[in-house]
N, C-alpha and C positions, 0 to 999 in steps of 0.2 A: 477447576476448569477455567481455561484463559479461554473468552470467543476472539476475535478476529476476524472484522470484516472490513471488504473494500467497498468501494461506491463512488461515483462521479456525480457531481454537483450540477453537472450539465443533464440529467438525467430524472433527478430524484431530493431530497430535503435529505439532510444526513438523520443514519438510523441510530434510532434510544442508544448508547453506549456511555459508560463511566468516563471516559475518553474521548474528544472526537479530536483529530489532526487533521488540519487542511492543508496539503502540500502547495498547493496550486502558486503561490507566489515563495515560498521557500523551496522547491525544487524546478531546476527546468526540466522543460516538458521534452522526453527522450523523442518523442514522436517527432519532433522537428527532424530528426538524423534519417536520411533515407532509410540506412539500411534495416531498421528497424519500423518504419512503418508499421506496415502489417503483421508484427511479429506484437504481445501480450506481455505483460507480467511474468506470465507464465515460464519465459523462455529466457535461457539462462544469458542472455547476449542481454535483454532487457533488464536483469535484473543484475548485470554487472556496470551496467551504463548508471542506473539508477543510484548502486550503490557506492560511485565512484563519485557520484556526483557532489560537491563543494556542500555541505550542512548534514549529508545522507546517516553519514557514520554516527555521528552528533546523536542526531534524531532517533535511530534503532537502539542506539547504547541507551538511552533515557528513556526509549519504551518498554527495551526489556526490562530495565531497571523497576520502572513504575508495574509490570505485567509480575514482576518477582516477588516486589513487596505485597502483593495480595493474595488470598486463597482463589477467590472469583474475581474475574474483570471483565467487562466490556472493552475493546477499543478499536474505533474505526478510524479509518484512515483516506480519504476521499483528496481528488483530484480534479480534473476538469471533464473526461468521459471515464474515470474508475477505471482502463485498460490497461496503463503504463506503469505508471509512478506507484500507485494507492494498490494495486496488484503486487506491483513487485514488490513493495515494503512488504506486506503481509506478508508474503512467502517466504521474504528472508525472517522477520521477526517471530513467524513461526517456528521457522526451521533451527535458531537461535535457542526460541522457548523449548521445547523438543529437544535437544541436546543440553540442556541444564532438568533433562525429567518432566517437564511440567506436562501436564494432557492439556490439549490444545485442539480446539474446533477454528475451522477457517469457511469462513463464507464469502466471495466475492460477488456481490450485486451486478454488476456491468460488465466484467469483464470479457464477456460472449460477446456482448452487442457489436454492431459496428462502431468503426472511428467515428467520432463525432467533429463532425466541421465548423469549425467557426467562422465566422461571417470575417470578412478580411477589412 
């Protein structure tokens, strides 16, 4: 069983995982793009912006890779509110895991919450 989860740093301490990735300075933040504000991880316009993004490909291929090499794994994935970036990986490196057989639990932390504002 692979878990998978996301979480915003702006939010919470990152959770116990064999793995933790922090996108926050390796991915930009999709939420800057209007059209996507208000739209989640969840959604497929976010999760193609994400994984379009300059390092993205990189990053999934090496975590499938390290999610393959084990029987059990931990690995989180965390951003600045867990809605966007840390969302959208999960879903895609799920969906990845999942299509190579593997059973796979996915927990996202934040990604309910509201947007989180930074002070400007």
């Amino acid at each position: 069983m692979i878990r998978l989860i996301s979480f915003g740093y702006l939010h919470s301490t990152p959770p116990l995982a064999d793995r933790v990735e922090d996108v926050r300075a390796k991915l930009r933040d999709p939420a800057r793009a209007r059209n996507v504000l208000d739209l989640d991880g969840y959604h497929p316009r976010v999760q193609e912006i994400v994984r379009t993004t300059p390092g993205a490909e990189e990053l999934l291929g090496e975590l499938e890779r390290y999610a393959l090499s084990r029987s059990t794994a931990t690995l989180a994935i965390g951003c600045a509110g867990g809605k966007h970036r840390a969302c959208a990986l999960i879903e895609l490196l799920a969906g990845r895991l999942k299509a190579r057989g593997r059973d796979v639990e996915v927990e996202h932390r934040h990604a309910h919450l509201p947007r989180v504002l930074k002070d400007s």
